[in-house]
Steps between C-alpha positions, in 0.01 A plus 500: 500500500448109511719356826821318406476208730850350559405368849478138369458280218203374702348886377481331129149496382324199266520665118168506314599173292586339816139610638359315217665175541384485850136636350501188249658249742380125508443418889377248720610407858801488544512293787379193336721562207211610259652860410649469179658807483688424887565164370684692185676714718652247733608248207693791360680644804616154556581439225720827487646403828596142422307396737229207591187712575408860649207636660381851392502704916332867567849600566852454532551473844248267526717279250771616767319398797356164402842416381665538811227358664540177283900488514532578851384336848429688828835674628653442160744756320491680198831636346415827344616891424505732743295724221290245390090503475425264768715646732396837444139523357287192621387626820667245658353183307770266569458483819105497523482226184797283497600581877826509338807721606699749224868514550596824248820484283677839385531496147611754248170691380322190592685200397670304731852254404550143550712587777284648694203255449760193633591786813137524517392139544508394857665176606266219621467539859203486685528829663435709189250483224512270203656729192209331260458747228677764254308760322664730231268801340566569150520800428547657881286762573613737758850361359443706212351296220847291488494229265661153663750352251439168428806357578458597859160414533672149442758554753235564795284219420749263470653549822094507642487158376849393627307588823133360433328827469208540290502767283252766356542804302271810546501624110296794561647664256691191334369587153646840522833309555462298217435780278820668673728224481380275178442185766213338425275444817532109487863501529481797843252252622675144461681488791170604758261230623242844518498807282224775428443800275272765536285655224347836671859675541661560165322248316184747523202251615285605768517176733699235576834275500568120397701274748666193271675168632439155530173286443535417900575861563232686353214218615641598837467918418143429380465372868633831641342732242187358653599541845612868450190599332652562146261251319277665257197393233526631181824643468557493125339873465844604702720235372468612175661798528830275602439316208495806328832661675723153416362537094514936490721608795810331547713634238418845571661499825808608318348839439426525877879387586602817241267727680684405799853564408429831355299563827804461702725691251304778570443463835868451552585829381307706715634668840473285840415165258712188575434296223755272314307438196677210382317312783197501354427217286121432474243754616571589833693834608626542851653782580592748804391846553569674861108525566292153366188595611528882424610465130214264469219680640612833326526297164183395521315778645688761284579296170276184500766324506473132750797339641523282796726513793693222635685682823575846612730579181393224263254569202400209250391527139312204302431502158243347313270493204279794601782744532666611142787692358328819600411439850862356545598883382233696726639295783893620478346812423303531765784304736753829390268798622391314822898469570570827376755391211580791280330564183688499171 
């Protein structure tokens, strides 16, 4: 019985035509701007984003990290959620790269008011860090997969500016959010001086994300892609398969966002499940069981099932493109009989 792997969109695998693209790829180094197929890929994700230039990074919280790093000086503060990926899953970066402080908002699933960014902003005074930067993620991860609405993506920068905060946008998943909400990417990323996506979650490519933003910004980020070792030589044989995922993969992230809601339907109906389906609006499911890491490891052990844990009573669910109807349907199956739900 193959393994349905809902651990991570990170699990999805390069398909065979997405193999051959990165097979046939043009390259050169990248470094000195000779690999057209890099080249390609950067034009187009700034061009997507509205913005100036972009450099194509190993990963997305290296696009994280050098952004801070470039928006921030020493004992500077980023505004942030309390659930967000910096805070939670960069071992810390801030601090080590940008030697820059995090001061946590709580939003709702992972997105934060206008209120609570102006609460959030400390007053000059030379006591307390310098409130220099405001970064949104779009979609929030551990908030669910919640898709920011556009108006109050508006509402936070604006009052960031009011205060002379930079802004940046970690867009992860931001093209699962524009397949979600009809907003195209260019108009999420207006307002933000930085913003990123990532191609090796849903998107399906095996490597790498692409930080956008000004001319001055991204001559800067070459400077610190250097310094953090994220350089490479001729990266059009992985670039391609971004190419590839932005032409192929984009649209089909509606099929993933289905697989998700009837995930959660399911889920929701089983014994000890709290789930409100109606939550779930791209591919993540987050739900609560009375024993995380029990129900995970007997779901996998038992039913080849994978889920991740996110606590002592919180499991999470990501869809993507190498999971289908079917293994959608073994996993509620497999999710009743490990929580004993009666059979019909």
């Amino acid at each position: 019985m193959a393994l349905v792997d809902l651990f991570s969109d990170t699990k999805s695998r390069p398909t065979p035509e997405m193999r051959r693209a990165m097979a046939e790829a043009e390259v050169g180094d990248e470094q000195d701007f000779e690999d057209p197929t890099v080249n390609r890929l950067q034009g187009r994700v700034a061009e997507l984003l509205g913005k100036d230039a972009s450099l194509y990074l190993p990963s997305g919280t290296m696009c994280n990290q050098i952004a801070f790093a470039i928006h921030c000086r020493p004992g500077d503060e980023v505004l942030c959620d309390r659930t967000s990926h910096p805070v939670n899953a960069e071992a810390g970066g801030p601090a080590v790269n940008a030697r820059a402080m995090i001061r946590t908002l709580a939003g709702e699933r992972g997105i934060f008011s206008a209120e609570q960014v102006r609460e959030g902003i400390r007053a000059p005074r030379r006591h307390a860090p310098v409130s220099r930067l405001l970064s949104v993620e779009n979609t929030t991860n551990y908030g669910g997969g919640a898709v920011w609405p556009l108006a109050q993506v508006g509402e936070v920068t604006e009052v960031a500016r009011e205060h002379g905060l930079a802004t940046h946008m970690d867009g992860a998943r931001l093209m699962n959010a524009v397949v979600a909400s009809g907003t195209a990417a260019r108009d999420y990323a207006e307002p933000f001086d930085s913003v990123w996506i990532d191609f090796s979650k849903g998107l399906g490519a095996p490597v790498g994300a692409v930080l956008a933003g000004s001319e001055a910004f991204i001559e800067e980020a070459w400077e610190w892609k250097q310094r953090l070792g994220g350089a490479m030589r001729q990266a059009g044989v992985i670039a391609a398969a971004c190419v590839h995922a932005l032409e192929h993969h984009v649209e089909r992230l509606a099929e993933d966002h289905e697989h998700a809601r009837i995930l959660a339907e399911g889920l929701a109906s089983l014994p000890g499940v709290r789930l409100d389906p109606k939550h779930v609006e791209t591919n993540i499911v987050i739900f609560e069981v009375p024993d995380a890491a029990g129900f995970a490891e007997r779901m996998l052990a038992e039913r080849e099932v994978r889920f991740s844990t996110l606590g002592p009573a919180i499991v999470r669910a990501v869809t993507h493109l190498d999971v289908d109807r079917e293994g959608i349907e073994r996993a509620i199956e497999a999710a009743a009989t490990v929580l004993g739900a009666p059979t019909t």
